[in-house]
N, C-alpha and C positions, 0 to 999 in steps of 0.2 A: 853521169852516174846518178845525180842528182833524180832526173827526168824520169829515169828507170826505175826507180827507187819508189817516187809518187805511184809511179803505173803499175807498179808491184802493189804495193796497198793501197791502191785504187780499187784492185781487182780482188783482193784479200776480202775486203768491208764489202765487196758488192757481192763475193761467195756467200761472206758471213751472211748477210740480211739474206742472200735470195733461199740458206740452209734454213734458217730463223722462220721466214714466211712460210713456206713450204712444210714446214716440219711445226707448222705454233708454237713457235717458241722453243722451239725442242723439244716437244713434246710427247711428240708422234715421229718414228722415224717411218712411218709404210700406210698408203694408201689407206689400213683399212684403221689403222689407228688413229689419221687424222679423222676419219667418216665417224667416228666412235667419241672422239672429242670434240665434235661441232655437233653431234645429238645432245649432250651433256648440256653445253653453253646455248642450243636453239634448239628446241623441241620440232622434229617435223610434224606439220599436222599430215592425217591421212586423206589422198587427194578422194574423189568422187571414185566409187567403185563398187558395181554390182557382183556381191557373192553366188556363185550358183553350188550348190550340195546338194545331195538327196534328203529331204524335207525342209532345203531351206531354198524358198524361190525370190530369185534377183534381190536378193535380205544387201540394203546399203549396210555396208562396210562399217563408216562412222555412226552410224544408228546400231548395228551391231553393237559396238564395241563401248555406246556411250551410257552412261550411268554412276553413279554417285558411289563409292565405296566398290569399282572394278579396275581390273587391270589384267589387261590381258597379254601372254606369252605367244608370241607367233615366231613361226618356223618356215620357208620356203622350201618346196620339195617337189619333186615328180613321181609316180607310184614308181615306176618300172626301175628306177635307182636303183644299185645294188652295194654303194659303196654308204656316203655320207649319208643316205636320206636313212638308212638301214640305222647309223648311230642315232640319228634325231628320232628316227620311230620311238626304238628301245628307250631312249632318256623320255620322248616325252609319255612313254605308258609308264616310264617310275614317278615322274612328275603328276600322272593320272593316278596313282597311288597313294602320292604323299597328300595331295587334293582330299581322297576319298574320306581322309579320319577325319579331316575340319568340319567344323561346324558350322562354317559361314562358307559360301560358295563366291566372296568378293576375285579367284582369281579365276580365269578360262586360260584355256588352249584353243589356237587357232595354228591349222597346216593347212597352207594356200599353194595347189601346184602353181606351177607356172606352165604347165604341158596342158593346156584346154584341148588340144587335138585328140590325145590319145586319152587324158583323163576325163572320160564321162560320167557319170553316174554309177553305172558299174563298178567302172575301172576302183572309184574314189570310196565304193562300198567293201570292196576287196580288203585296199589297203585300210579302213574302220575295222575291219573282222581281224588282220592280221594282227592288227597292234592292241586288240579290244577296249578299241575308244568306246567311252561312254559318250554319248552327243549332250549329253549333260555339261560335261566336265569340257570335250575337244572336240572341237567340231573341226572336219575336213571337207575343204572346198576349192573352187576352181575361181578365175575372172576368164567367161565366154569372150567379154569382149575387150580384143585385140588393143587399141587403143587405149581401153582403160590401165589392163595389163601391163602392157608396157610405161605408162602413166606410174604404177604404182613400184613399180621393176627400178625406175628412175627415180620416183621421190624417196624411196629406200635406200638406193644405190647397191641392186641386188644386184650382182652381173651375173648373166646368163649365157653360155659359148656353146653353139653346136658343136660336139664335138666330132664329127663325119660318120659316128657307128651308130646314130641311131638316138644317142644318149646325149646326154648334156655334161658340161663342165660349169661347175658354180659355185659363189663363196657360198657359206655355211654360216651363221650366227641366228644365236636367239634374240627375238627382239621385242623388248617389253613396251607398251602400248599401254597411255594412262586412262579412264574413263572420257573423257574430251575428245579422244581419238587423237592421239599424237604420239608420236613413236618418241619414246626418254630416254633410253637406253640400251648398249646393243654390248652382247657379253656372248665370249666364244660359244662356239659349239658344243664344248663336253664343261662347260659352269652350269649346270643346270639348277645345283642347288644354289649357287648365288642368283642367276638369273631369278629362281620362285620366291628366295627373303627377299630381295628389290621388287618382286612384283606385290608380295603382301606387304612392304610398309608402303606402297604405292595405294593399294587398294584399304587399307586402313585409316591414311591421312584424310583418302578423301570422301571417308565416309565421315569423321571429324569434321570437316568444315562443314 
C-alpha cells in the first residue's frame, strides 16, 4: 500500500511540474499563449530578411523597421484570403485611419505575405488599392527568398498549413515591432486598438531616451 501510495504521488508532483513547465507557471494554458508570454519576458530580435513591394527594392527588414521614436504593427497575410486576411485588411485601414489625425508619424504598418508565388507585385498592388493603404502609413510586402521567409515564419512562430484548395490555414495576430527591430508583443487579431496604444507608448518611450 505503502509502495502504491509513493508511486501515486510520484506521478501526481511529476504531472504537476510537467503542467507548471509547459504552461509557465500556469500561465498560458495553449501554444499560442505561451508564444505570447516568452515575447513579453525575451524580445525576438528580427532575423536577416529582404522586403520586396512595389517601390521598395530588397529594403532589409531591420533597417526598415529601425529608428528612434518608431514602432511598427505587422500583420501576416496572403492577398487571395478570403476569410482572416479580410478582418486584418479592414482593422488595419481603421488603424490607417486613426494614424492619419497624429501628428507625429512614430507608428507604421507592415503586411508581409507569406505567398511570394502568387503575390507579385501586382497581386500586392491590388490588395494596397483594396484596402487604400497609404505607403506612407503601410507598407505591403513579400520575402522573394524562400529561406529567408521561412527563417522569419519561424523566429515569429507564424504557422503556415497548406490547406489542399489552393489556400492556406494560418494563426492570425498582430505583432508589435520596437525600433531595434524586435518583436515585443503579440495581441489577438480583432485588439487593434490595444495593439496601436502599446505601439505608441512603444514609439514615444523611445523617442524619450
Amino acid at each position: 500500500m505503502l509502495r502504491t501510495a509513493l508511486s501515486t504521488l510520484a506521478l501526481a508532483l511529476l504531472g504537476w511540474w510537467s503542467a507548471a513547465w509547459i504552461t509557465r507557471d500556469f500561465q498560458a494554458w495553449t501554444a499560442e499563449g505561451a508564444r505570447r508570454l516568452i515575447v513579453v519576458e525575451q524580445p525576438v530580435a528580427v532575423p536577416k530578411v529582404a522586403l520586396a513591394a512595389p517601390g521598395l527594392v530588397d529594403a532589409d527588414l531591420h533597417t526598415w523597421l529601425n529608428g528612434a521614436g518608431r514602432a511598427t504593427i505587422v500583420d501576416f497575410v496572403y492577398t487571395r484570403c478570403p476569410t482572416v486576411c479580410t478582418t486584418l485588411g479592414s482593422g488595419f485601414q481603421q488603424l490607417q485611419h486613426a494614424l492619419a489625425k497624429e501628428t507625429t508619424d512614430g507608428v507604421k504598418l507592415l503586411s508581409i505575405s507569406f505567398d511570394p508565388a502568387h503575390d507579385d507585385a501586382s497581386s500586392l498592388q491590388r490588395y494596397a488599392a483594396q484596402w487604400r493603404a497609404d505607403p506612407n502609413r503601410w507598407a505591403i510586402a513579400t520575402v522573394r527568398d524562400a529561406d529567408q521567409l521561412q527563417g522569419l515564419l519561424k523566429a515569429f512562430q507564424v504557422v503556415v498549413i497548406d490547406d489542399g484548395r489552393g489556400g492556406y490555414e494560418h494563426n492570425a495576430a498582430l505583432l508589435v515591432l520596437d525600433g531595434r527591430g524586435r518583436l515585443v508583443r503579440i495581441f489577438d487579431d480583432t485588439e487593434f486598438e490595444l495593439a496601436l496604444n502599446y505601439a505608441r507608448s512603444i514609439a514615444q518611450r523611445e523617442a524619450g531616451e
